[in-house]
N, C-alpha and C positions, 0 to 999 in steps of 0.2 A: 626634691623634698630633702633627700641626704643632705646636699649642700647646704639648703636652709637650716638646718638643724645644725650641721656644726656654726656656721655665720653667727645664729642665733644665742648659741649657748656662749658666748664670746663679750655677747653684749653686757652692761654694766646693770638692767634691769634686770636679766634673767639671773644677775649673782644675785641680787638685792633679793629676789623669789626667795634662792633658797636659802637665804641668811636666814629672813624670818622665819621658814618651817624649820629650819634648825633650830630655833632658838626657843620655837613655841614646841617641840618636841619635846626639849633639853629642857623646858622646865616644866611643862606640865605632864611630860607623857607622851604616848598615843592615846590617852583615854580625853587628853585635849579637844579633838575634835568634837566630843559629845556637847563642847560648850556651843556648839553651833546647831546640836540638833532640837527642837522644836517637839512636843504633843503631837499625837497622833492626830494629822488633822481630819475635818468632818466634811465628805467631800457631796453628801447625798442623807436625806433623809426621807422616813416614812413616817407620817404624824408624828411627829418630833421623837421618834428611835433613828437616830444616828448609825449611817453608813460610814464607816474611817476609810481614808485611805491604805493602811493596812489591811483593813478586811477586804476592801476590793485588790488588790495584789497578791492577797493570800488564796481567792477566787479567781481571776485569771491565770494563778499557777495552774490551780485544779483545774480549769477549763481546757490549758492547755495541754496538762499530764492526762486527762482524759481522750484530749483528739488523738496523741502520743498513743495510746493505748489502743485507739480503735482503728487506726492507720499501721501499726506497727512498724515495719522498715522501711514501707512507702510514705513517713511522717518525715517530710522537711519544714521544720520552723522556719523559717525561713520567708514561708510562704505564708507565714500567720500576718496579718495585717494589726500592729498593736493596738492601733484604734478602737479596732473591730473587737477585737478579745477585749479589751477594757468595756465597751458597750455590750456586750453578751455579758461581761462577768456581773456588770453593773444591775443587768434588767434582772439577770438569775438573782442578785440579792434583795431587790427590792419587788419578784414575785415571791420570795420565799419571806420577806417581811407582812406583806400583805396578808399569806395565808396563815402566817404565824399569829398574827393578831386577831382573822377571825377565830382560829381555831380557842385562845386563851377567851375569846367574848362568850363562845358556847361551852366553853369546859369542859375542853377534848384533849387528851393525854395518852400516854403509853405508859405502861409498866415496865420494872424492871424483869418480869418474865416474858413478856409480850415482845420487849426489844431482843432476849435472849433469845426468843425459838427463831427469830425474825432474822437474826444476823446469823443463826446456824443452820437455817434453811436457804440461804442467800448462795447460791450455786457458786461464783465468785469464791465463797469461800469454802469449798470441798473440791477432793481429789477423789476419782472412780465414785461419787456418789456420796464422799461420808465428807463430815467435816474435819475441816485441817486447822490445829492452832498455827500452825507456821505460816501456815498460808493467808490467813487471817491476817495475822501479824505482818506479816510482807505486805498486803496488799495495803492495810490502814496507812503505814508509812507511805509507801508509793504514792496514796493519793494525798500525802500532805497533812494527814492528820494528824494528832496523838491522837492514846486511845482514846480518855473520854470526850475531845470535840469531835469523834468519831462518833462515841455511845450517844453523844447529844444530836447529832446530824442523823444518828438512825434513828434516832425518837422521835426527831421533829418531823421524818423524812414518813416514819408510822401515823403519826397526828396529821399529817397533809391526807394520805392514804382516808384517816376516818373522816376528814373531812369531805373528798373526794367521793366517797362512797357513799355518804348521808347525801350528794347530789345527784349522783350517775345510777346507783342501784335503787332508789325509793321511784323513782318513773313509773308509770303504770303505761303498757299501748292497750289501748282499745281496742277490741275487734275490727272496725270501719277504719283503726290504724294500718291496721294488716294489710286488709282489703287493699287497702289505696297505695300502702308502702309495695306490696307486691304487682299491684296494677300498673305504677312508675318502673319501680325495682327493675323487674320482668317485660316491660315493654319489647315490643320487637318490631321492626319500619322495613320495609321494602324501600330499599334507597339507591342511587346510580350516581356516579360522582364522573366527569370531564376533565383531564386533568390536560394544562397548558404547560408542558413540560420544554424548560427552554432550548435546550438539544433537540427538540422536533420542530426549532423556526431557523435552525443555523444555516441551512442550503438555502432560505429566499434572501438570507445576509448576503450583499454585493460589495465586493469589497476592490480597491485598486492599490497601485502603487502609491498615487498621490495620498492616498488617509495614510499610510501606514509611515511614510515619511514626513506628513503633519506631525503624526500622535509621536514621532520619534524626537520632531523640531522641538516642540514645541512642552517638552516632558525629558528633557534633557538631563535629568539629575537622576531619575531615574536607570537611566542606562549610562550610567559610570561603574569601571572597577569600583572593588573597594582600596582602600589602602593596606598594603602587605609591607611586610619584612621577611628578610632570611636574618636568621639568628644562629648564635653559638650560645651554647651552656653546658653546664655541667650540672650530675644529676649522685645524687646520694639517698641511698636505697637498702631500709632494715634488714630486709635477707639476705642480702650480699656479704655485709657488716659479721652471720651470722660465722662463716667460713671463717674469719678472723680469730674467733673464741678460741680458745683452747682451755681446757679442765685439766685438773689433779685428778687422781683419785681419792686424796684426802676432803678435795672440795665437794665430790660428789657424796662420801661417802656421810662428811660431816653433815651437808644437807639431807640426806634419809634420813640418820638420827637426831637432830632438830622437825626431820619432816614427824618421825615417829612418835617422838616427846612431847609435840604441842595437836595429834591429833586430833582434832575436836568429833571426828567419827569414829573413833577408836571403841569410845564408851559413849552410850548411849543411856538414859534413863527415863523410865516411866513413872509417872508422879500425877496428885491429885491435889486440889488445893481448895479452899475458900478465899473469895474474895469477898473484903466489905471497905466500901469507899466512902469517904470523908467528905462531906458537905454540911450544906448549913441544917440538915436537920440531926447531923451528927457530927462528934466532935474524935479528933484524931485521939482522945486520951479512951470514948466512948466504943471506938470500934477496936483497939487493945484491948481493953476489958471485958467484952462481948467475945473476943477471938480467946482468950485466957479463960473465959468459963465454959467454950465449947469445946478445948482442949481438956479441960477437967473432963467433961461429959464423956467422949469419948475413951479416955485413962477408965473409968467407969463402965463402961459397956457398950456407949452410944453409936450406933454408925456413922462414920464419916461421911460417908457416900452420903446418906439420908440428910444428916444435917447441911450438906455441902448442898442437895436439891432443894433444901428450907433457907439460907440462911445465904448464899454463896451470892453475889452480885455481878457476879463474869458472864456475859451471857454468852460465852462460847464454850463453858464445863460446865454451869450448876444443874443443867436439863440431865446428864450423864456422872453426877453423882460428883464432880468437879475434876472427872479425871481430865489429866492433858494428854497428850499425843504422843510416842517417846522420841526424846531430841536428843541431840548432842548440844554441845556447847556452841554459843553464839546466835540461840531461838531465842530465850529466853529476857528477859530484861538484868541486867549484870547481878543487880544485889540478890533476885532471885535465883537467879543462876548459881552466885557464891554459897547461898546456904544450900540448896540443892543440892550439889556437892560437897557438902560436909556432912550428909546426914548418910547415917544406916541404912539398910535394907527394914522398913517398915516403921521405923523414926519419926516424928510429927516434930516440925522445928515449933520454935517460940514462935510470935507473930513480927512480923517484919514488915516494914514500908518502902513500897516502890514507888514510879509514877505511876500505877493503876491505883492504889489504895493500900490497905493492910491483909497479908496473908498467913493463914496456918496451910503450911507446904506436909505434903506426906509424899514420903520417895516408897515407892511400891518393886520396883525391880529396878538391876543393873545389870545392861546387855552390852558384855565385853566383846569385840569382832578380833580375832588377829591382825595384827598389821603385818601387810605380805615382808615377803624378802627381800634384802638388799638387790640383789638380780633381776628381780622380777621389776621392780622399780626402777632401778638404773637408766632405760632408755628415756624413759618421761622424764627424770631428774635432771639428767645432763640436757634435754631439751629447755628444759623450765631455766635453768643457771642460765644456757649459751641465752635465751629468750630475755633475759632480767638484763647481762651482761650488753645484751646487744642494743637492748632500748636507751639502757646508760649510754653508750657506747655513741650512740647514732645522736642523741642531746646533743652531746661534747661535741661532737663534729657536725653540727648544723648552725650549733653557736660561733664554732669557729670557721666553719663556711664563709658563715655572714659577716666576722671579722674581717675576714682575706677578702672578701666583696666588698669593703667597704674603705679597706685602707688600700687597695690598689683598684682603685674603682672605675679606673681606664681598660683593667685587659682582666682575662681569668688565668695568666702567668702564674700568677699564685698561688690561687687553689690549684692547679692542677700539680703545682711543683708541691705545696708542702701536702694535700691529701692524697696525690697518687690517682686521682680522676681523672678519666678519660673525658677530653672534649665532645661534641655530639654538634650538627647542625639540622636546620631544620628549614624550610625552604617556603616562600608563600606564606608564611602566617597573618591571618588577617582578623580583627578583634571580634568577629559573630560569629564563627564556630572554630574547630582544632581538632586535631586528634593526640592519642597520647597524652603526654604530660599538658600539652595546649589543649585540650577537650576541658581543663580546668579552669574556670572563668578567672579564677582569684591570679592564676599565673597570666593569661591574656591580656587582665587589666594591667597586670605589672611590665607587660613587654611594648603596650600603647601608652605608659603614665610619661610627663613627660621630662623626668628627669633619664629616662632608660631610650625612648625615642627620640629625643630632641638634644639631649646634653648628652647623652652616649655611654651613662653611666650602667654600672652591673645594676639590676637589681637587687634586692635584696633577696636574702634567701626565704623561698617559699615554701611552706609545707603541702603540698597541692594534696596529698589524700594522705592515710594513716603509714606513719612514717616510709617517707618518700620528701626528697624537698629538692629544690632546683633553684640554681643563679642562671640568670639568663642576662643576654647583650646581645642590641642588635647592631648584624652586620652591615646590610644593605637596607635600602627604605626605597619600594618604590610607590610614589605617589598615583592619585584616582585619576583616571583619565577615561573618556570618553570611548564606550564598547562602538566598535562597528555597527554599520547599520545590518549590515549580512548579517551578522551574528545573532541579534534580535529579532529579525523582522518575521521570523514565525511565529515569533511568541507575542511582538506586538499584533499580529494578525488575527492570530486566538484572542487574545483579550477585548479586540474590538469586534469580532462576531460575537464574542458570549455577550458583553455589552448590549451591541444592537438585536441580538435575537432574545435579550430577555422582554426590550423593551417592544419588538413585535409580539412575544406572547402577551405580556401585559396588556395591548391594545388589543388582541385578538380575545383575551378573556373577558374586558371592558364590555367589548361588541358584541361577543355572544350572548354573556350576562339581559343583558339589556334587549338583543332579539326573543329572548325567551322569556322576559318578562313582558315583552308585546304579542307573546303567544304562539311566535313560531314551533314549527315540532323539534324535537330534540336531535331527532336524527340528521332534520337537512342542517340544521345549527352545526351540529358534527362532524357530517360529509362535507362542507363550506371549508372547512380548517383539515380534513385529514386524520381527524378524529376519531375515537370509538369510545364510547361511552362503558363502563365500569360497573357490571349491576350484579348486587346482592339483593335477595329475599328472604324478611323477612332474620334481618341482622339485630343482635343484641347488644348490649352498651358495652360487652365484653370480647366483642365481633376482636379475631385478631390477628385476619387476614384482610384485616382494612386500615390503609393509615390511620392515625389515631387523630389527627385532624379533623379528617372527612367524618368519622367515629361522632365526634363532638357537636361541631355544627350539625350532624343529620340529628339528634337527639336533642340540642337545641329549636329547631325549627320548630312554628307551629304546624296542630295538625292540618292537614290538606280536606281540603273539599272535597267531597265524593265524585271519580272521574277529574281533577284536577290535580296538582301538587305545589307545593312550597320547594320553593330558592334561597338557596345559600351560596357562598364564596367560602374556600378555607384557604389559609395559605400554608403551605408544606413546609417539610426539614427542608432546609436549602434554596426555598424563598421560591420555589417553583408554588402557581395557582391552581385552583379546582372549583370547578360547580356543584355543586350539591345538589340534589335533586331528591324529597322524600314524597312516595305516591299512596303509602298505607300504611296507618299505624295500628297494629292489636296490642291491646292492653293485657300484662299479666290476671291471669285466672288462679284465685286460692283454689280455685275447687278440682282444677288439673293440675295442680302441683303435686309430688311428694309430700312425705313428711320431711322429710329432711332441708329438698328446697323449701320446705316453710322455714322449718327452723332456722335458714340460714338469713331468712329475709328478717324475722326478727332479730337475730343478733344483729345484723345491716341495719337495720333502721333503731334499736336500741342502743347500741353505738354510735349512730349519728346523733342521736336527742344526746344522749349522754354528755359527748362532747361540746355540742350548744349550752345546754344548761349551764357546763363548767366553765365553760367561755362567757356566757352572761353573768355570772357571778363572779366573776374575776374581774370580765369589765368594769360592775356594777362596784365593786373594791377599789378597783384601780381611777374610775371618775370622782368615788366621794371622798380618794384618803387627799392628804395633801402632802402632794410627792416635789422633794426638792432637788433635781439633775442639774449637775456641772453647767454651765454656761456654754 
């Protein structure tokens, strides 16, 4: 690849490339390329309300800062299928289209106090139980939003909720619902399940020399090495780098007082506001004016707090009189934040516009903290410089790593001679697993690519995990060659008993199946194979000392004939067989129930109508709209 790229860049097309981006740079710009971009195109529609490609991008963000979110450190993108998230972000818009539209048919909406209690009861947004504007704030961004397609996402998100709710909570159950929901519900079976487990046919498996040197002949690829290298590299490493630092004490000292002068914890203030936002049934000159004659009011007498729970449109402070939270610098939104800091202790600015809307700000206190001592500080300090110095540090020397790998691309003479790196080998490396610096796939791929195996060149420098990076060359290559037959032949010998004893259980569960459907007893069916049979009395759908298989099909079966029973098949975790067998079934009794087990059956069965209902009315949406999906 190296070599193609220089060869490449030599060629008389690739100057002629960048003639023209220079020249279309040189006269139009970088703002140039916009002459190539295009309208947001229309990539789906729901009765003709238009899904853009944008909007779905901006919903596969979310989809995916959301899995992000619920996976935490165990979340590799990686492992996202783009496809997949494009098709999930897609359906999520055009079910929230669907419901959006019934809900405008019925004339179902939220209020702006209804969204306010809704987003400050929303646990997400509280710390130890209360609500947090920071947190608030943090999370909105996080998930992609500004505020208000935030405040709009929660409105439509409450309008889904009434709609949901005029389906799922108007249900009425019946009495003879109960009855019957608890008579299913509550059932319980006398059941006995046979289970052909394939490790219990491995001893009638006969096995010789001659199969295991068939399955050896004749599967040849199979039982090959893989292909290995031994390698030499060199490796460059942030901590190491850090030992190199060395401070002043003017450097350290100037960093405190920089750290000291732009503390954004230093000073802290608490503060209360009205918000009033600008749309089309108000006008930005409308909600100034309205903010300029409740600031009179107040000059006058009026409560802030009161008018901030009347008038305020924030639904994270107008429920609390519009107070905020106390922050230091950097919560805030800038412009609010600048006048915030320019006011008094008890001060009401003018009205001001952010991207939330128009606010009258009132600073209520200012909580100054000491900033500790230079001493007290100093270890962190000098950690944080050598820290800053070192990531610099280790750039510059992975960039010129990969220079020295690149211009002497036959040996690591170079690096070793101008960075002072010690060489390393490594011995066996093969491209399916590694350990160390090789346990990183992206450095494995680099030491099989085949300008590094084949042409013998350095790699290039790889960052394999957070600053860490490695050139690697390989020294020797030994080629796939055929393992012994000694060396396998236990492993081919297990693989052909489990084989052939699954396929004796299979025929031994066929056989039995089938004697006991011709009415043999259970037992000799049993004793025949070596068997014992499995029996619960009088087991419930939430039995949980029973595979959850056997579980299934014994609750599926019909009932049995008095003195007779019903046959099933399940097949287990692991592809192991069983026979089912149910001899009695008693139906749940409301009248030997609890109260409580009643109550639990009805919420069981009111939640399952629930969910139906919601499910037939979405279907019932989703068959009559006219929905247009990508090709």
């Amino acid at each position: 690849m190296l070599q193609k790229l220089r060869d490449q860049t030599k060629n008389t097309g690739f100057k002629i490339l960048v003639g023209i981006i220079v020249f279309v740079l040189a006269v139009f710009g970088f703002g140039a390329f916009n002459l190539f971009l295009t309208t947001d195109p229309e990539v789906a529609s729901v009765n003709g309300d238009g899904i853009t490609q944008n909007m779905l991008a901006t919903q596969a963000d979310r989809v995916r800062r959301e899995l992000a979110g619920q996976f935490g450190e165990q979340f590799d993108p990686n492992l996202i299928d783009p496809v997949a998230l494009q098709n999930r972000a897609l359906e999520q818009l055009i079910f929230s289209a669907l419901l959006n539209q019934a809900a405008d048919d019925l004339m179902l909406g939220a209020s702006a106090d209804q969204i306010s209690r809704n987003v400050r009861a929303n646990p997400n947004f509280q710390i130890n139980g209360e609500f947090s504007e920071a947190q608030y704030r943090q999370m909105v961004r996080f998930l992609g939003y500004t505020p208000q397609t935030f405040l709009d996402q929660a409105g439509q998100t409450f309008t889904f909720k009434q709609l949901s709710d005029a389906i799922t909570t108007t249900g009425i159950l019946a009495d003879w619902e109960v009855r019957q929901g608890a008579r299913l519900l509550k059932q319980q079976r006398d059941l006995a399940y046979l289970t052909f487990a394939t490790s219990d046919f491995n001893d009638e498996v006969e096995i010789n020399d001659e199969d295991v040197q068939l399955r050896y002949e004749e599967n040849q690829l199979d039982y090959m090495t893989e292909l290995s290298v031994d390698v030499e590299y060199v490796e460059l490493s942030w901590d190491v780098l850090l030992a190199e630092i060395e401070l002043t004490d003017e450097e350290v000292l100037s960093a405190y007082e920089v750290g000291r002068d732009d503390a954004p914890s230093s000073e802290k203030r608490r503060s209360a506001h009205i918000l009033l936002q600008v749309s089309e049934d108000r006008s930005a000159e409308q909600a100034e004016e309205l903010l300029n004659d409740l600031k009179d009011r107040v000059s006058r007498g009026a409560s802030f707090g009161e008018l901030a729970e009347e008038f305020s449109e924030d639904p994270g402070s107008s429920a609390s009189g519009g107070e905020l939270a106390t922050a230091g610098k950097g919560v805030f939104d800038p412009e609010f934040e600048r006048v915030l800091w320019s006011l008094a202790e008890g001060e009401i600015s003018d009205p001001i516009r952010t991207e939330f809307g128009y606010h009258l700000i009132r600073l209520d206190a200012i909580e100054v903290n000491e900033y500790p001592a230079f001493e007290v500080l100093r270890p962190e300090i000098e950690m944080r410089l050598k820290q800053e110095q070192s990531r610099t540090l280790f750039g510059e020397r992975v960039r010129e790593l990969d220079n020295l790998a690149f211009v002497q691309s036959d040996s690591l003479d170079a690096i070793i001679s101008e960075l002072g790196v010690e060489v390393q080998e490594a011995n066996g490396i093969v491209f399916s697993k590694g350990e160390g610096a090789f346990n990183s796939r992206a450095v494995r791929e680099a030491v099989f690519s085949s300008e590094v195996l084949d042409d013998g060149y350095n790699s290039a420098a790889i960052e394999y995990e957070a600053n860490r990076a490695v050139v690697v060359r390989v020294i020797n290559r030994y080629e796939s060659e055929v393992i012994p037959l000694t060396d396998v032949a236990e492993d081919i010998k297990t693989q052909i008993v489990a084989e052939r004893a699954r396929v004796l259980a299979s025929d031994a569960h066929a056989d039995a199946l089938t004697r006991l459907h011709a009415g043999e007893g259970v037992s000799i069916v049993a004793g025949d194979y070596g068997l014992e049979w499995q029996t619960v009395q009088l087991a419930a759908r939430d039995q949980g000392n029973i595979p959850r298989e056997v579980v299934k099909v014994a609750f599926t079966l019909p009932r049995p004939v008095e003195g007779d029973k019903s046959l099933g098949e399940a097949i287990l975790t692991g592809g192991d067989k069983a026979i089912v067998t149910v001899t009695r079934v008693r139906d749940g009794d409301l009248s030997t129930m609890s109260e409580a087990e009643i109550q639990r059956v009805k919420v069981d069965l009111a939640n399952r109508s629930s969910q139906m209902d919601f499910s037939a009315l979405y279907g019932t949406l989703e068959v009559e709209a006219s929905i247009k999906r990508p090709n």
